[in-house]
N, C-alpha and C positions, 0 to 999 in steps of 0.2 A: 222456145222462142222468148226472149229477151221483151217484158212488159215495161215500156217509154212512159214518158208523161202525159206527152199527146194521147197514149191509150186509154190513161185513167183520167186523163179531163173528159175524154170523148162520154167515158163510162158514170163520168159524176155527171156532166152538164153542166161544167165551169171550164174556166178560162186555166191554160197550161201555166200562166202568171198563178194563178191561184191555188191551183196543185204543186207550184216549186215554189209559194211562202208559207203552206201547210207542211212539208217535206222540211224546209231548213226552219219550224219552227216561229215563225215568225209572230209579234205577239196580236200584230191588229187584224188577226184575221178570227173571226165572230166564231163561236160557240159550235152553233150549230151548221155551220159552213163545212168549219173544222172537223165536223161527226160524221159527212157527208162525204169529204172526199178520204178522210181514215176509211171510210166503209169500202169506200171503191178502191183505196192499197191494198186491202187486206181481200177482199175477193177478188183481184186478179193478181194478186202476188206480186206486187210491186217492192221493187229491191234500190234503192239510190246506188246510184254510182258514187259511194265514194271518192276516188279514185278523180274523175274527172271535178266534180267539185273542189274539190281543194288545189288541184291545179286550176280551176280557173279563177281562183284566189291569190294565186301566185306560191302556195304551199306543197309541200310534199306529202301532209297527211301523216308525219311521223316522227316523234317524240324520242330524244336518243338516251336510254338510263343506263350510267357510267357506275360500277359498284368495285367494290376491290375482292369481295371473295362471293361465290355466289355457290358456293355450296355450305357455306354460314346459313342457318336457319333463318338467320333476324331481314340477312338482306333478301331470301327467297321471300319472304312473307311482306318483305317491303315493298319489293317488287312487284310482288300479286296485286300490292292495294292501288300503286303505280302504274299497272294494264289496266285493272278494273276502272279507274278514275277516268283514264286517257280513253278510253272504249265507250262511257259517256261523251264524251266530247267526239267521237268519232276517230278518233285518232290512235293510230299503231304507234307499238313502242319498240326500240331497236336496243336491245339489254346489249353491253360492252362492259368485260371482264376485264379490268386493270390488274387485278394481281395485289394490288396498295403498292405497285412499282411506280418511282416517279416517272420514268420515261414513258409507259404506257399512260398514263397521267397529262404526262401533259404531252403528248400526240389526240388524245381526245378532244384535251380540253382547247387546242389550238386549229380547230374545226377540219379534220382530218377528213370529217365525214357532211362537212357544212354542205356539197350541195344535193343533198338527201335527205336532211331534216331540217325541220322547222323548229328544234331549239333543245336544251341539252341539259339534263339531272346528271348532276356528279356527286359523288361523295368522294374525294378528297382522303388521303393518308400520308404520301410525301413530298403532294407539291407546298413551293413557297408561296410568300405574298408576289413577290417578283415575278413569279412564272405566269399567272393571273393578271397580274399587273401589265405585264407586255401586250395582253394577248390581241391580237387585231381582228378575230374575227369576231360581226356583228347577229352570231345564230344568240338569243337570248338565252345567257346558264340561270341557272339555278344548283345555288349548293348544299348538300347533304352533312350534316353529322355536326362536330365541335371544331374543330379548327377554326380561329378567328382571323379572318384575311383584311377585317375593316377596309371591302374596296365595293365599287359599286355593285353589287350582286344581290340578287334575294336570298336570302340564306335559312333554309328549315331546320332546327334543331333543337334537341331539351336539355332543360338546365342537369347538367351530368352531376355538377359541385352539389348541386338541393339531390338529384337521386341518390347519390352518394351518401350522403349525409343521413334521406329517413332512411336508408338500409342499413346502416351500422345503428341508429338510434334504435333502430326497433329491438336487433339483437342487444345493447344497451339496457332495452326496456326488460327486456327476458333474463337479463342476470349474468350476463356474457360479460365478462372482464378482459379477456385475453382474443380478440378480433387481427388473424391474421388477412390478410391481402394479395389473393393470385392474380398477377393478369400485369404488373408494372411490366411496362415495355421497356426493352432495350433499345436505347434510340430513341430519337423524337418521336412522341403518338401522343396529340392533346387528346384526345377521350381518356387516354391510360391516367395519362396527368392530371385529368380536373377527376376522374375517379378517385385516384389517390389522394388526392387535396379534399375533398369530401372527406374520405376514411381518416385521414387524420385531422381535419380541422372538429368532426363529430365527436373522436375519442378525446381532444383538448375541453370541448364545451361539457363531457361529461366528468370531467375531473381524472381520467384516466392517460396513463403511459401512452405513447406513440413510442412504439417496439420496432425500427425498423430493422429487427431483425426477422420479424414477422412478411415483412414485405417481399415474394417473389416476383423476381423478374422473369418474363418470358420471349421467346421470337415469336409466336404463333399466338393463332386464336382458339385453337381447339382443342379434341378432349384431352387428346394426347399432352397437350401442354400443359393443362392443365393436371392434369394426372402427377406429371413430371413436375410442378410446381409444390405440388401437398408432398410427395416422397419424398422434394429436398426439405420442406420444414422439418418434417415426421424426423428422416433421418440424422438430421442435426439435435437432435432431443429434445423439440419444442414439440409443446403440445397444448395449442390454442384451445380454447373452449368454444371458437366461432371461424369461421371462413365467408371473408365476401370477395366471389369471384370477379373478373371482369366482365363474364358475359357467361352464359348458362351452359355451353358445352362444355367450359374449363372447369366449372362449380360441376357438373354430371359427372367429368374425368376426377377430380378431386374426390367426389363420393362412393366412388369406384373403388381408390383407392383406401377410403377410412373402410370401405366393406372389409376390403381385403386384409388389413389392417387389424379387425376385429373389434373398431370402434366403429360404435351406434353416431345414428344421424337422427335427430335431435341430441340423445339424453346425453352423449357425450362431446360432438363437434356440432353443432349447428352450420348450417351453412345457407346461403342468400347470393342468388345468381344475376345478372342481369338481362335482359332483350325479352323475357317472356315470352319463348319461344314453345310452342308444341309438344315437342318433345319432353319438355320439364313437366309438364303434367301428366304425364301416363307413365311414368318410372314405380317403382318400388315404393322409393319414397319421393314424393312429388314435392316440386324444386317453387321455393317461394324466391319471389324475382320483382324486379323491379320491370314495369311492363309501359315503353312510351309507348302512344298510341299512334304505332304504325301505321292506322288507314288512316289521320291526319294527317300523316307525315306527307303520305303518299299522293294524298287531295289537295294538301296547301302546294305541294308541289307542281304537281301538274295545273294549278290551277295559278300559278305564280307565272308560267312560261306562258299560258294563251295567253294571262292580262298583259305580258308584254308585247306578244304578235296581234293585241287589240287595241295598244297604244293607254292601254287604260291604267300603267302602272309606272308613271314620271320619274317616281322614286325609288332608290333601291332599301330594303326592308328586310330586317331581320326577324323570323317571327318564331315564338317559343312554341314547341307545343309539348302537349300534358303528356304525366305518365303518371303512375299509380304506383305504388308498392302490395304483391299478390300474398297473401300471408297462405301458407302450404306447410305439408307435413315436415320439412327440411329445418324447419324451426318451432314449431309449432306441436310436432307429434301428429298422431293422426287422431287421438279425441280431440284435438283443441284446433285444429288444420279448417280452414274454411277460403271464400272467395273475396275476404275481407280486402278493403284499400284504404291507403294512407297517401299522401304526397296528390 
């Protein structure tokens, strides 16, 4: 049998007003009032209707996260911190796989799904400014990743050019002269771009070559690509002293292959990954990476779409957030490998 409010005002000896501003939190309601009828939720089991709350708000209760590959580690774990956030605030999240296809892209992003949610995390890979630019639905976006659209949007992201930059500095630091680069996209992808503009504006401020001969191109983002990015240097008879991938499963794939290869990771290729994903640290040799801090990503984000369905956000804002550089056995060896940060 389904415990109402009527039952636990009856059960506290307060007013059902006062058990539905104890329920949605409200702040002027006194201390011990507040002790009083918590005691009376919790010993008859009182459960809020979600559900009819936020409809009587005029909301759906549901948060729409737009990703383009979701068997990427970086965006599962992005995604976790995006439920977890949204799940404070009482609200469900409805995950939608693009693919990084524009047309899936922009079928989301032009509220495909507007009368079911109350507003919309995207990350973005081949739409344009135009496409955004048109767009006529009023569900409040919020956007994910590097691509600069300069339009009125909140936009969560980290400086890629500054990570870029302490990842090859560190390898720099360690004696590395020859820093190849897996991960340059075929086609437009600004993360791939301001990646590579790091990797080479770092190797220019250290006095060293910019080898784009060093530079792979890839279609993908994973191991396999990466794999297949280090066998074309290898194969062409280069032979870097450093590898900084575009993201950590291409830098695993790459490592893969120096195994097989029968070059060592450190003593002979160093390698430096990015997303600091899970995975990289329970490997053989555990993968030092550059690591944004996903559960901000995830909390400025969700928390960027209420203050707009609470009026409390006039303006649109671009907000950086931090990442760190993880120092691990992949450059470091395993005496000298620790949980150290930079950036």
């Amino acid at each position: 049998m389904r415990v109402s409010l009527k039952d636990v005002a009856a059960h506290a000896g307060v007013s059902i007003k006062t058990v539905s501003n104890v329920v949605n939190n409200f702040q002027h309601v006194t201390p011990a009032m507040r002790e009083r009828v918590q005691r009376s939720i919790d010993e008859l089991g009182y459960r809020p209707n979600l559900t009819a709350r936020h409809l009587r708000a005029g909301r759906t209760g549901i948060i729409a996260l737009a990703l383009p590959e979701l068997g990427n580690p970086y965006f599962a774990e992005l995604a976790a911190a995006v439920i977890d956030t949204a799940a404070e605030h009482d609200y469900t999240v409805l995950l939608d796989h693009t693919g990084g296809r524009r047309e899936q892209e922009l079928l989301v992003s032009q509220g495909f799904r507007a009368r079911v949610i109350d507003g919309l995390i995207l990350s973005p890979i081949e739409l344009e400014t135009e496409d955004l630019r048109d767009r006529a639905e009023n569900v409040p976006l919020v956007l994910l990743g590097e691509r600069d659209y300069d339009l009125p949007y909140d936009h969560i992201a980290i400086d890629n050019v500054a990570a870029a930059r302490a990842a090859v500095a560190h390898l720099v630091g360690l004696g590395r002269r020859e820093v190849a680069f897996i991960g340059a996209r075929r086609g437009r992808n600004e993360p791939a771009q301001l990646r590579v503009r790091g990797w080479r504006e770092e190797l220019t401020a250290a006095g060293l070559p910019v080898d784009e001969g060093l530079v792979a191109a890839t279609d993908g983002w994973g191991h396999a690509d990466g794999a297949a990015a280090m066998t074309r240097i290898l194969d062409a008879g280069r032979r870097p002293d450093a590898v900084f991938a575009y993201n950590d499963p291409m830098a695993i794939g790459a490592m893969r292959v120096l195994h097989a290869r029968g070059l060592r990771v450190p003593e002979d290729i160093a390698v430096v990954g990015f997303d600091d994903v899970v995975e990289g640290r329970f490997g053989a040799v555990t993968l030092t990476s550059v690591s944004p801090d996903k559960g901000a990503i995830g909390r400025l984000a969700v928390e960027s779409v209420l203050a707009r369905l609470g009026g409390a956000a006039p303006e649109a804002r671009r907000v950086w957030a931090e990442y760190r550089l993880v120092e691990r056995e992949s450059t470091l060896g395993r005496s000298g490998a620790s949980e150290g940060t930079n950036g």
